[in-house]
TORKOLLO-377755 format. One record per atom (N, C-alpha, C, O): residue number from 1; residue in one letter; atom name; x, y negated, z. Coordinates in nm, 4 decimals. Layout:
N
+-----+---+----+----------+----------+----------+
:   k : r :  a :        x :        y :        z :
+-----+---+----+----------+----------+----------+
: NUM : A : CA :        X :        Y :        Z :
...
+-----+---+----+----------+----------+----------+
REM end
This chain:
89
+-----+---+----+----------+----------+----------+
:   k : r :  a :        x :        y :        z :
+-----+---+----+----------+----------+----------+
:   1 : X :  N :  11.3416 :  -4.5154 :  -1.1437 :
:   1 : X : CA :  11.3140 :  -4.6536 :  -1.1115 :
:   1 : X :  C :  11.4384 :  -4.7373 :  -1.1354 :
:   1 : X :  O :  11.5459 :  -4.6916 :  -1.0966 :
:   2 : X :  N :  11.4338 :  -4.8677 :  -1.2018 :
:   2 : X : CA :  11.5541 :  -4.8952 :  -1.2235 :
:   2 : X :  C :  11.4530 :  -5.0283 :  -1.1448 :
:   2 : X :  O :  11.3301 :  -5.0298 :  -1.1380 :
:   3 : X :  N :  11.5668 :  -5.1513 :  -1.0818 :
:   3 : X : CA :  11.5517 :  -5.2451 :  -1.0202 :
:   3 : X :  C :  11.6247 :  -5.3577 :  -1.0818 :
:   3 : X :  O :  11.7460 :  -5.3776 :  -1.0751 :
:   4 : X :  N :  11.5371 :  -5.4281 :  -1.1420 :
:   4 : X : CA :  11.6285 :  -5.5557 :  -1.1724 :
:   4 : X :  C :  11.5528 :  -5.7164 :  -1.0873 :
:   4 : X :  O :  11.4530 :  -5.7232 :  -1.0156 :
:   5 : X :  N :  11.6388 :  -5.8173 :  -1.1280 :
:   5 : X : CA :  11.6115 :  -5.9652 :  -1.0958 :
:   5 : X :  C :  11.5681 :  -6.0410 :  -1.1765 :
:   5 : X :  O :  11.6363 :  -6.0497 :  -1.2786 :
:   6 : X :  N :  11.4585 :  -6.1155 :  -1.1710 :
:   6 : X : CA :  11.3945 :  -6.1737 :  -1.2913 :
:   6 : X :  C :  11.3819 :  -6.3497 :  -1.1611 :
:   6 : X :  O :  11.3606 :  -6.3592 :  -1.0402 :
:   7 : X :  N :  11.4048 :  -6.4406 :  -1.2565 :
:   7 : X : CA :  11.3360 :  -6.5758 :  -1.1827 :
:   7 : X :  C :  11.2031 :  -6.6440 :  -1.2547 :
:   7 : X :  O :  11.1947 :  -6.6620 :  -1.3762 :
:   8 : X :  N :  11.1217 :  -6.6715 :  -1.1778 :
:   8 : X : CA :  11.0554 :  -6.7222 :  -1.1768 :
:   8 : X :  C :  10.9462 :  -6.8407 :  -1.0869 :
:   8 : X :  O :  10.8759 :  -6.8468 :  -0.9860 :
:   9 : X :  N :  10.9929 :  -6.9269 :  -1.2093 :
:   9 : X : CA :  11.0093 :  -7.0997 :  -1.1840 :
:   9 : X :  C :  11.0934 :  -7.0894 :  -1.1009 :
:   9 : X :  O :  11.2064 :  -7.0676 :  -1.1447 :
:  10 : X :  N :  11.0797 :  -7.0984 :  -0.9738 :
:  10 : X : CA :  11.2454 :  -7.1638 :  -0.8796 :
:  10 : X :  C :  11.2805 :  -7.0627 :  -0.8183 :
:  10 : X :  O :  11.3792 :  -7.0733 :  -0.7456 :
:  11 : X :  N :  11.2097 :  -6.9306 :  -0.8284 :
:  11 : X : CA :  11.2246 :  -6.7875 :  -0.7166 :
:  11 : X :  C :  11.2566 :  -6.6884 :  -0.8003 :
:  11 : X :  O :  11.2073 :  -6.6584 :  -0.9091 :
:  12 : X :  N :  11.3641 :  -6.6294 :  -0.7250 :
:  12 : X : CA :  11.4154 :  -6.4742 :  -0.8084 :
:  12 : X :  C :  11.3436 :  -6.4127 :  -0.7039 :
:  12 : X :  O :  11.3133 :  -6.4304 :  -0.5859 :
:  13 : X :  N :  11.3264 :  -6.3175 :  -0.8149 :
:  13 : X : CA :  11.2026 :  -6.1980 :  -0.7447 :
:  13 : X :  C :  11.2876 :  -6.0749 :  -0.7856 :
:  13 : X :  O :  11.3753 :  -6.0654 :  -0.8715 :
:  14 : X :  N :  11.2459 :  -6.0000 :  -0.7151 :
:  14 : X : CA :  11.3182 :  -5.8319 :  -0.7788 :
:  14 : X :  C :  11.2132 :  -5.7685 :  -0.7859 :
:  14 : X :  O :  11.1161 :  -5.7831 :  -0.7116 :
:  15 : X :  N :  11.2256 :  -5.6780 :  -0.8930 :
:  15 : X : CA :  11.1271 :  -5.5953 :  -0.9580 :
:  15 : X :  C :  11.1466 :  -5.4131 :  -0.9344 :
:  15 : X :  O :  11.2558 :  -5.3762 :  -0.9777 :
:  16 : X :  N :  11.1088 :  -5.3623 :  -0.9080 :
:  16 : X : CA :  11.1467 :  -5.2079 :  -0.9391 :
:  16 : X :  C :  11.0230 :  -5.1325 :  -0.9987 :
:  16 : X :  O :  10.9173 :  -5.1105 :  -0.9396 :
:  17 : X :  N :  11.0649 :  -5.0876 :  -1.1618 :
:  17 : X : CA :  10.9746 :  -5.0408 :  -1.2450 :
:  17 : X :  C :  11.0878 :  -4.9271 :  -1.2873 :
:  17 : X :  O :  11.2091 :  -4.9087 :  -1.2773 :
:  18 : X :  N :  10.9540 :  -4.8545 :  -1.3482 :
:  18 : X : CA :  11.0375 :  -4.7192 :  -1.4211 :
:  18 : X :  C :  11.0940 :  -4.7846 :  -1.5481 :
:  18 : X :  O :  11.0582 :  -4.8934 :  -1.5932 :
:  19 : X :  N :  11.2193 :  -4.6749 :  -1.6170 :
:  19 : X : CA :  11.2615 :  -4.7403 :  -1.7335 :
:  19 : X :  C :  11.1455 :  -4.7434 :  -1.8306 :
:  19 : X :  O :  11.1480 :  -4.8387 :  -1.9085 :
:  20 : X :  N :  11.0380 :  -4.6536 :  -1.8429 :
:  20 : X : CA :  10.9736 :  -4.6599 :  -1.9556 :
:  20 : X :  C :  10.8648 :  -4.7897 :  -1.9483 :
:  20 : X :  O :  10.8170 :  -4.8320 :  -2.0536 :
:  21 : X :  N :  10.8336 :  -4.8418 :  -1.8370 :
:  21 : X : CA :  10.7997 :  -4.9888 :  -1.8145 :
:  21 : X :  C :  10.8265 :  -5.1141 :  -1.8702 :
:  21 : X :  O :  10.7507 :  -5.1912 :  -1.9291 :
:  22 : X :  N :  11.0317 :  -5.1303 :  -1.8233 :
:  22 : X : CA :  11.0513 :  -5.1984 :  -1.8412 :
:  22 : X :  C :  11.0664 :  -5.2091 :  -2.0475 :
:  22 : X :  O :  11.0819 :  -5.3170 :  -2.1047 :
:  23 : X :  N :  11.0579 :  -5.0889 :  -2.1135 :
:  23 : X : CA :  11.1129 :  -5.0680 :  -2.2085 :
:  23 : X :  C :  10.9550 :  -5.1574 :  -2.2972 :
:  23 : X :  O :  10.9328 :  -5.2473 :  -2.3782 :
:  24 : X :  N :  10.8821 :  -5.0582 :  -2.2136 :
:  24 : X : CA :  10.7248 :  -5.1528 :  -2.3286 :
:  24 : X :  C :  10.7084 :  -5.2681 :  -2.2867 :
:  24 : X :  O :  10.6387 :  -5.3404 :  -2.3580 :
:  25 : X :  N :  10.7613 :  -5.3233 :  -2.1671 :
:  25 : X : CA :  10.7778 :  -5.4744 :  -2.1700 :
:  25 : X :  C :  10.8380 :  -5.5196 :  -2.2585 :
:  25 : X :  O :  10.7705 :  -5.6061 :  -2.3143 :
:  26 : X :  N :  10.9361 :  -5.5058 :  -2.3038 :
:  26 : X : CA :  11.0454 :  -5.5649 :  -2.3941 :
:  26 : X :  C :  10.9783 :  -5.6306 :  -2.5200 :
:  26 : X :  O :  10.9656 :  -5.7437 :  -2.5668 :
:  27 : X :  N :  10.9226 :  -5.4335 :  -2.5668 :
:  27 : X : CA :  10.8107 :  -5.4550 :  -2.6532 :
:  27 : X :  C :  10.7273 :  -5.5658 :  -2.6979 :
:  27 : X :  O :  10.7239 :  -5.6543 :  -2.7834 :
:  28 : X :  N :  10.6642 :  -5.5207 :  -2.6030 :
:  28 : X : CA :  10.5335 :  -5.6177 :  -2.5735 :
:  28 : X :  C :  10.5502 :  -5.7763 :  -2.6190 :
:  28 : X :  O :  10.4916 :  -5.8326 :  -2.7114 :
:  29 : X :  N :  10.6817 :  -5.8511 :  -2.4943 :
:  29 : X : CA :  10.7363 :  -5.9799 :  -2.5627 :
:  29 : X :  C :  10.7793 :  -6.0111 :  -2.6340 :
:  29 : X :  O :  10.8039 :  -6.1287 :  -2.6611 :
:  30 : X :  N :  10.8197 :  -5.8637 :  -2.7253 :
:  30 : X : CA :  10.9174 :  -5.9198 :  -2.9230 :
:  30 : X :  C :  10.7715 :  -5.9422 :  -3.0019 :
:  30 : X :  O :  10.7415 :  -6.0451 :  -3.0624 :
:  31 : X :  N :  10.7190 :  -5.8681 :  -2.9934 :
:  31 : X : CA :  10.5410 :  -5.8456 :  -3.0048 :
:  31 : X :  C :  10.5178 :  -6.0126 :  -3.0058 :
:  31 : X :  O :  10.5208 :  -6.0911 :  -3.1006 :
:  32 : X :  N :  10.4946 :  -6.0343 :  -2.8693 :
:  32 : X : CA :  10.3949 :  -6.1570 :  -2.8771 :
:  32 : X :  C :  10.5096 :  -6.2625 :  -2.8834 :
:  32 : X :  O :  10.4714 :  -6.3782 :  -2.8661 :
:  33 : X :  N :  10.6696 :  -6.2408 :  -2.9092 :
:  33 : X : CA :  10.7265 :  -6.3809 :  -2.9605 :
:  33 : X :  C :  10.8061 :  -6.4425 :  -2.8513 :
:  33 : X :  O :  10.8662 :  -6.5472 :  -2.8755 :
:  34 : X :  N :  10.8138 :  -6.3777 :  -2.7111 :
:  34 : X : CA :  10.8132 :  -6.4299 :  -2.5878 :
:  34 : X :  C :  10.9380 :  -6.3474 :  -2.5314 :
:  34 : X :  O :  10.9822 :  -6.2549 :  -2.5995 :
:  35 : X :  N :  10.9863 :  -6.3741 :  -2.4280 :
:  35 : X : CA :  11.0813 :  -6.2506 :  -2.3748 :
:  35 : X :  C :  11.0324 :  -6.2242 :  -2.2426 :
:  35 : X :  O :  10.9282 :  -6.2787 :  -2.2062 :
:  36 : X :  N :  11.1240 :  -6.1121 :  -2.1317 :
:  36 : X : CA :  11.0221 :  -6.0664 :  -2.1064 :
:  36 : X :  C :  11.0126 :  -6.1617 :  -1.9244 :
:  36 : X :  O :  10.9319 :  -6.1466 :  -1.8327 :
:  37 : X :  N :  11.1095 :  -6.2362 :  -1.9348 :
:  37 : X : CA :  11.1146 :  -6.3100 :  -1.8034 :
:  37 : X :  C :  10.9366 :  -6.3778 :  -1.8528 :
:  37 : X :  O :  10.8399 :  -6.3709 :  -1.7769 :
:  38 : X :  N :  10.9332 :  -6.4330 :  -1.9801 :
:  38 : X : CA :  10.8353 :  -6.5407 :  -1.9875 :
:  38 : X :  C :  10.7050 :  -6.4663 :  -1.9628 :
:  38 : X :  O :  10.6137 :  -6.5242 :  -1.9040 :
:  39 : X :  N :  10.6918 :  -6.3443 :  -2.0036 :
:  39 : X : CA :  10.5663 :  -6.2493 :  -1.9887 :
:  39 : X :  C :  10.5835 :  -6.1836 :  -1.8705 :
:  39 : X :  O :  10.5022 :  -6.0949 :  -1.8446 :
:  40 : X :  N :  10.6637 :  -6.2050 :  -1.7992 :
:  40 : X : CA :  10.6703 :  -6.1687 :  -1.6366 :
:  40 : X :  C :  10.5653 :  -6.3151 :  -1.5514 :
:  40 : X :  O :  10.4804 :  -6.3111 :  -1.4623 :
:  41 : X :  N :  10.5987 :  -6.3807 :  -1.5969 :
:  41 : X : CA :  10.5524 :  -6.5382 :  -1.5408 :
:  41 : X :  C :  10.4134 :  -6.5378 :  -1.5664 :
:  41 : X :  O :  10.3267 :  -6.5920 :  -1.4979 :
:  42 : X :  N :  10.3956 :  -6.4580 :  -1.6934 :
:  42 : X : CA :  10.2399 :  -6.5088 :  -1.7083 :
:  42 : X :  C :  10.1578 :  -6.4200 :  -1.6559 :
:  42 : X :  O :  10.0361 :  -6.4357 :  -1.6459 :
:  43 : X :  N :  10.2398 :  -6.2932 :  -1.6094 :
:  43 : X : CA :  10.1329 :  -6.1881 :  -1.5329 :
:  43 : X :  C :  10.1177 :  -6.2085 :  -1.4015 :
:  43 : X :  O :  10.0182 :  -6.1811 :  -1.3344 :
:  44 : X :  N :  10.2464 :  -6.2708 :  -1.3558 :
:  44 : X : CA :  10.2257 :  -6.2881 :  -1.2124 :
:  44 : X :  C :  10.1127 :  -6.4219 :  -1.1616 :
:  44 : X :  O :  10.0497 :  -6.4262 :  -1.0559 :
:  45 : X :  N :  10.1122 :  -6.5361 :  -1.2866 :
:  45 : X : CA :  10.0102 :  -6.6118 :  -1.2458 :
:  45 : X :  C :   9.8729 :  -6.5530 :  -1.2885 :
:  45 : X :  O :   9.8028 :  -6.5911 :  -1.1947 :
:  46 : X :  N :   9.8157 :  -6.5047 :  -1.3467 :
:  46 : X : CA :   9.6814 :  -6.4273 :  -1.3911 :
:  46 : X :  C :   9.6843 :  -6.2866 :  -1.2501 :
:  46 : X :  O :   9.5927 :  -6.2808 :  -1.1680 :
:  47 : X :  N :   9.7361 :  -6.2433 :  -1.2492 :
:  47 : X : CA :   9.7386 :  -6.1260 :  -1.0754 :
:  47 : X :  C :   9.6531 :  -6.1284 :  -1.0104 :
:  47 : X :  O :   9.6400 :  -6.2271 :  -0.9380 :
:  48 : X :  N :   9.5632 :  -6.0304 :  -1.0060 :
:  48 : X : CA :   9.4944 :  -6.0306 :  -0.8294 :
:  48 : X :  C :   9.5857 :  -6.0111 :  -0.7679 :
:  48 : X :  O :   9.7035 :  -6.0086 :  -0.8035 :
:  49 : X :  N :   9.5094 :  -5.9842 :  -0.5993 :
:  49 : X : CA :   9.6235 :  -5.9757 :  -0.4998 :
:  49 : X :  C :   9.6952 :  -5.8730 :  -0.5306 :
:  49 : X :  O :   9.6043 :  -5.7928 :  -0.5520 :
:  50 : X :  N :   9.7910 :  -5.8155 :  -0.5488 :
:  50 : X : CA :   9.8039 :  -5.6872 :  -0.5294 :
:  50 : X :  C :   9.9978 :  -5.7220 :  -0.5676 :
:  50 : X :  O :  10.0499 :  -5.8291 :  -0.5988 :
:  51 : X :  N :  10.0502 :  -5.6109 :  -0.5520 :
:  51 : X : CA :  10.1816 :  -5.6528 :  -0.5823 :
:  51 : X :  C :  10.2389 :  -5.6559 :  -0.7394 :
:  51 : X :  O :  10.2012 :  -5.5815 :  -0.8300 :
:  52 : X :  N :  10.3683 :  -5.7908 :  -0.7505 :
:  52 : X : CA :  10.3749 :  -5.7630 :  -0.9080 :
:  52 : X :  C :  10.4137 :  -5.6835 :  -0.9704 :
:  52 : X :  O :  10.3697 :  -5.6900 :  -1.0852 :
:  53 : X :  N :  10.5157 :  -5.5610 :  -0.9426 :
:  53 : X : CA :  10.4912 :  -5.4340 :  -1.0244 :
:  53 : X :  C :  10.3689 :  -5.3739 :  -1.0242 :
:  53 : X :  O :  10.3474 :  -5.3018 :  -1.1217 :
:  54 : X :  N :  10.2995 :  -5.3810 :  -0.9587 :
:  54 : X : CA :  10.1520 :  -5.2937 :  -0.9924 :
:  54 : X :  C :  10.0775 :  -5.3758 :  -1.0504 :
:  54 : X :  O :   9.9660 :  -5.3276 :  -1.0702 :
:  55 : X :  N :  10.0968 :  -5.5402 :  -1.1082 :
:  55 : X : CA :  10.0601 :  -5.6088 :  -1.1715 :
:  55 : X :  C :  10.1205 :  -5.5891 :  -1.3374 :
:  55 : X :  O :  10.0396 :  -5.6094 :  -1.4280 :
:  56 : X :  N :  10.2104 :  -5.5642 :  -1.3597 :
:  56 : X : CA :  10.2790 :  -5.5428 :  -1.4675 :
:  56 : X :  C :  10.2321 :  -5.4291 :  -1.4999 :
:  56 : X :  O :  10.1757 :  -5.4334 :  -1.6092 :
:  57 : X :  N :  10.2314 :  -5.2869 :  -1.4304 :
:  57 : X : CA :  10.2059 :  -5.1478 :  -1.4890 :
:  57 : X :  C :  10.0489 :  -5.1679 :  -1.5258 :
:  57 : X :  O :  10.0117 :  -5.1198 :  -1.6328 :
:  58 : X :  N :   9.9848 :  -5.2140 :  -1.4706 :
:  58 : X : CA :   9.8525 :  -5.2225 :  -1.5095 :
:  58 : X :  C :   9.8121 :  -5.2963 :  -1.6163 :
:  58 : X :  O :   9.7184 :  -5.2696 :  -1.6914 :
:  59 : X :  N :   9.9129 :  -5.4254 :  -1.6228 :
:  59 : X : CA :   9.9081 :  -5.5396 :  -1.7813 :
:  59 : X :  C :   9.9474 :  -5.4195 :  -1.8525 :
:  59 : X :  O :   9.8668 :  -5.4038 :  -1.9442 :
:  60 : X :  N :  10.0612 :  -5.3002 :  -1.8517 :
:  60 : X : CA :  10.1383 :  -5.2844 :  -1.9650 :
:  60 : X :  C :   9.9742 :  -5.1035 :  -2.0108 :
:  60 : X :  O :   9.9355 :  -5.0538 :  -2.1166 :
:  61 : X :  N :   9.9487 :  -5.0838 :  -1.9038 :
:  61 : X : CA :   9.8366 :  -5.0144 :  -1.9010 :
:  61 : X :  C :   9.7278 :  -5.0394 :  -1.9987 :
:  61 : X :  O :   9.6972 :  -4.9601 :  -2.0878 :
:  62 : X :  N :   9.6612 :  -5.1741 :  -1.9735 :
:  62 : X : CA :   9.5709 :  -5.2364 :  -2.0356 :
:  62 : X :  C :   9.6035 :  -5.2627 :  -2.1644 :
:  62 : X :  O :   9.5325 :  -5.2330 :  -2.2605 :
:  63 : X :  N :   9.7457 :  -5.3366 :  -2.1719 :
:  63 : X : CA :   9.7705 :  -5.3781 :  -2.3047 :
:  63 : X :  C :   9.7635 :  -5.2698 :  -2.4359 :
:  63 : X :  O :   9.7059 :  -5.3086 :  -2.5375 :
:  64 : X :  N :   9.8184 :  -5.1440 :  -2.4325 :
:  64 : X : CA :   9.8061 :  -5.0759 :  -2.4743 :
:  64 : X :  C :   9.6575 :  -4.9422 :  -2.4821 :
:  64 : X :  O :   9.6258 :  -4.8592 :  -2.5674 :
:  65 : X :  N :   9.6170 :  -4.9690 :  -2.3871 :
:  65 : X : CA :   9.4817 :  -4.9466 :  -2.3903 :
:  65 : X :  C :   9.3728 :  -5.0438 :  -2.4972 :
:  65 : X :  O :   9.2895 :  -5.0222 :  -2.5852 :
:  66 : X :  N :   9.4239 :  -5.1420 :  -2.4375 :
:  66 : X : CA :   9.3276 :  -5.2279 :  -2.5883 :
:  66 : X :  C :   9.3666 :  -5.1662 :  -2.6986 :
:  66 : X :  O :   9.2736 :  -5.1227 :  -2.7666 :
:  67 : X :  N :   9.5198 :  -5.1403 :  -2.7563 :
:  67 : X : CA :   9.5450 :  -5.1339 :  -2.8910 :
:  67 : X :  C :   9.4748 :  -4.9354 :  -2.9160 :
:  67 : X :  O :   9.4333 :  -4.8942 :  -3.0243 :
:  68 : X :  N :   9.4778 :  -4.8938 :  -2.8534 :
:  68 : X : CA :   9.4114 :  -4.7149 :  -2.8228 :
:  68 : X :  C :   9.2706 :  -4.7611 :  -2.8666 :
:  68 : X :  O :   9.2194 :  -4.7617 :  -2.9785 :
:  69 : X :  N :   9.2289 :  -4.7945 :  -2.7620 :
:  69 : X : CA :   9.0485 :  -4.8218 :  -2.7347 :
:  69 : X :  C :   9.0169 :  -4.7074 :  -2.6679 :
:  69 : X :  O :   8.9239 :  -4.6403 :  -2.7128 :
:  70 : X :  N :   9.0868 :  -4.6629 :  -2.5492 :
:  70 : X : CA :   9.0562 :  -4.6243 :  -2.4404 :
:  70 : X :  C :   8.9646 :  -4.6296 :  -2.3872 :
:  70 : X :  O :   8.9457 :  -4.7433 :  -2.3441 :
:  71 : X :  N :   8.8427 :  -4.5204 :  -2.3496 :
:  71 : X : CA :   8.7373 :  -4.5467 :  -2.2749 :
:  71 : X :  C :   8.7365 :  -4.6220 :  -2.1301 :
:  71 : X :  O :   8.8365 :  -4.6056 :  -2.0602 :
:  72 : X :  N :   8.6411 :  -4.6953 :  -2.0854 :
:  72 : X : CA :   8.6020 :  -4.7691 :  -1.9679 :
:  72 : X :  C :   8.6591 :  -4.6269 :  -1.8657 :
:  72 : X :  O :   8.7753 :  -4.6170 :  -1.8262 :
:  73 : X :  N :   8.5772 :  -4.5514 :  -1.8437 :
:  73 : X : CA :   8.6214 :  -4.5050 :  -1.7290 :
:  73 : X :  C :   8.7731 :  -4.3979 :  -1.7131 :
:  73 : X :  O :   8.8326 :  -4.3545 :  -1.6145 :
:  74 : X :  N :   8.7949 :  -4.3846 :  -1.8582 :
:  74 : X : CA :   8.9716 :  -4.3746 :  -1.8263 :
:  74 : X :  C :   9.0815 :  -4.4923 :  -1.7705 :
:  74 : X :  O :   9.1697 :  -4.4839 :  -1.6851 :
:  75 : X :  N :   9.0437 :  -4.5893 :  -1.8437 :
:  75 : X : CA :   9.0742 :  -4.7673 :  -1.7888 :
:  75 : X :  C :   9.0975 :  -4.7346 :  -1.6052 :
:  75 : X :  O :   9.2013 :  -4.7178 :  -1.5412 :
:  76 : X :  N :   8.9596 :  -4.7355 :  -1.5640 :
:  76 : X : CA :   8.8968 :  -4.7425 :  -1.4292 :
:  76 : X :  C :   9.0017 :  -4.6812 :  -1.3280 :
:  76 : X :  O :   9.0677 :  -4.7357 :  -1.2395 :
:  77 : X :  N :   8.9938 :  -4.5247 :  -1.3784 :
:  77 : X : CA :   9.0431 :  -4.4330 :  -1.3618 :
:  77 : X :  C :   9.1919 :  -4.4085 :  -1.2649 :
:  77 : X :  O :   9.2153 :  -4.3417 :  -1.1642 :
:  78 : X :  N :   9.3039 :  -4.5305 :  -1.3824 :
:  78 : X : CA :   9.4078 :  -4.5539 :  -1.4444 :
:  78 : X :  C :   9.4725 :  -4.6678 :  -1.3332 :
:  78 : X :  O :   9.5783 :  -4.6734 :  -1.2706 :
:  79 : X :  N :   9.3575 :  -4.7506 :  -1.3424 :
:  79 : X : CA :   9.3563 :  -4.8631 :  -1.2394 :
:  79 : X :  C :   9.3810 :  -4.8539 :  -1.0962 :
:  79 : X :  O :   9.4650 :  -4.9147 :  -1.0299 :
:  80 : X :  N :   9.2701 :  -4.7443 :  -1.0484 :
:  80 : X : CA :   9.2195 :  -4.6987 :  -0.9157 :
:  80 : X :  C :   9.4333 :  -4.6255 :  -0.8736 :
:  80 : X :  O :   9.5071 :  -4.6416 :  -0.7764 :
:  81 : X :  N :   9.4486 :  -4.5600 :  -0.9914 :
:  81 : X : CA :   9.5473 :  -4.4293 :  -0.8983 :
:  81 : X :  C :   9.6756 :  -4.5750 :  -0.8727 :
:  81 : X :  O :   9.7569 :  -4.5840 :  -0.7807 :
:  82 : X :  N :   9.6566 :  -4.6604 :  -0.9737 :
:  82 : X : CA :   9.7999 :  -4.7526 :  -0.9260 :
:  82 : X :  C :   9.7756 :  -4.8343 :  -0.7850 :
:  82 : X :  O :   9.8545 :  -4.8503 :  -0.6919 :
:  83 : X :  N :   9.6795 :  -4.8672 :  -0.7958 :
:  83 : X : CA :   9.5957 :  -4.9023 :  -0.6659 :
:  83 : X :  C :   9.6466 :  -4.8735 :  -0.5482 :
:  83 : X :  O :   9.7094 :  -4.9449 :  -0.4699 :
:  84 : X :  N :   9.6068 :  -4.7366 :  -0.5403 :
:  84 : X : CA :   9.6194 :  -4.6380 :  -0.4611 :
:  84 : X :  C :   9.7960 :  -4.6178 :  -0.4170 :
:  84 : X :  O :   9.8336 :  -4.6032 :  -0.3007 :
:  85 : X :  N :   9.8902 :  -4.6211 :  -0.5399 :
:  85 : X : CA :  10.0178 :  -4.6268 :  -0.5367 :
:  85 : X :  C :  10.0741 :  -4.7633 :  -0.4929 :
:  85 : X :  O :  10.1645 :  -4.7433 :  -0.4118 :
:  86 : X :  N :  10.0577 :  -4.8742 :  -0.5123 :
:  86 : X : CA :  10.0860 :  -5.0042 :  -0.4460 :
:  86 : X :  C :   9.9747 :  -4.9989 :  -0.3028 :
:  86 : X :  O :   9.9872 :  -5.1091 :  -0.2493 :
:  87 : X :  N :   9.9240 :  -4.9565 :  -0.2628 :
:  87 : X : CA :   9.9249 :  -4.9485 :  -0.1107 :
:  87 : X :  C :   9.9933 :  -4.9007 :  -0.0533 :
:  87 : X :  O :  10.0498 :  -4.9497 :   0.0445 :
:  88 : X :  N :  10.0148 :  -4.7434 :  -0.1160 :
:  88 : X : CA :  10.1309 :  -4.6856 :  -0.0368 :
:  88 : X :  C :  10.3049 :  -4.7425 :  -0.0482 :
:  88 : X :  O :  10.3932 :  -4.6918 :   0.0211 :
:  89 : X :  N :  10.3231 :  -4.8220 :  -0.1190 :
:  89 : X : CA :  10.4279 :  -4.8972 :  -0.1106 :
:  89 : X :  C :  10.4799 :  -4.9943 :   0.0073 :
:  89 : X :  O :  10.5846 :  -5.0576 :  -0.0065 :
+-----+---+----+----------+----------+----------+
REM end
């Protein structure tokens, strides 16, 4: 788990994700053009309740699941155990 500080709009937030997280984030925002504070911002406003690392692992989940074409109930599956892991947090 590495822990860093990201702000967003007027609030620094701290994050603690695994390195291989933060690494397909990176990705992800050279990808779509963005960096990754700005694609931090846009997951946390789209979020159900739930907390924003388990908001991010699940964007970075999905995202790459679209590009797979991952079945529905592996998706589901995938969803449920992070779930399950941000409660126990």
């Amino acid at each position: 788990m590495t822990k860093r500080s990201v702000i967003i709009g007027q609030h620094r937030r701290s994050l603690s994700l695994e390195d291989g997280f933060w690494r397909l984030l990176r990705e992800i925002a050279r990808t779509q053009g963005s960096t990754v504070t700005e694609l931090i911002a846009e997951i946390d406003e789209s979020r159900q309740p739930c907390y924003l690392s388990s908001a991010i692992r699940l964007f970075v989940l999905e995202y790459f699941r679209a590009k797979s074409n991952v079945t529905e109930p592996v998706r589901r599956q995938a969803e449920a155990q992070m779930h399950q892991r941000s409660a126990a947090e």
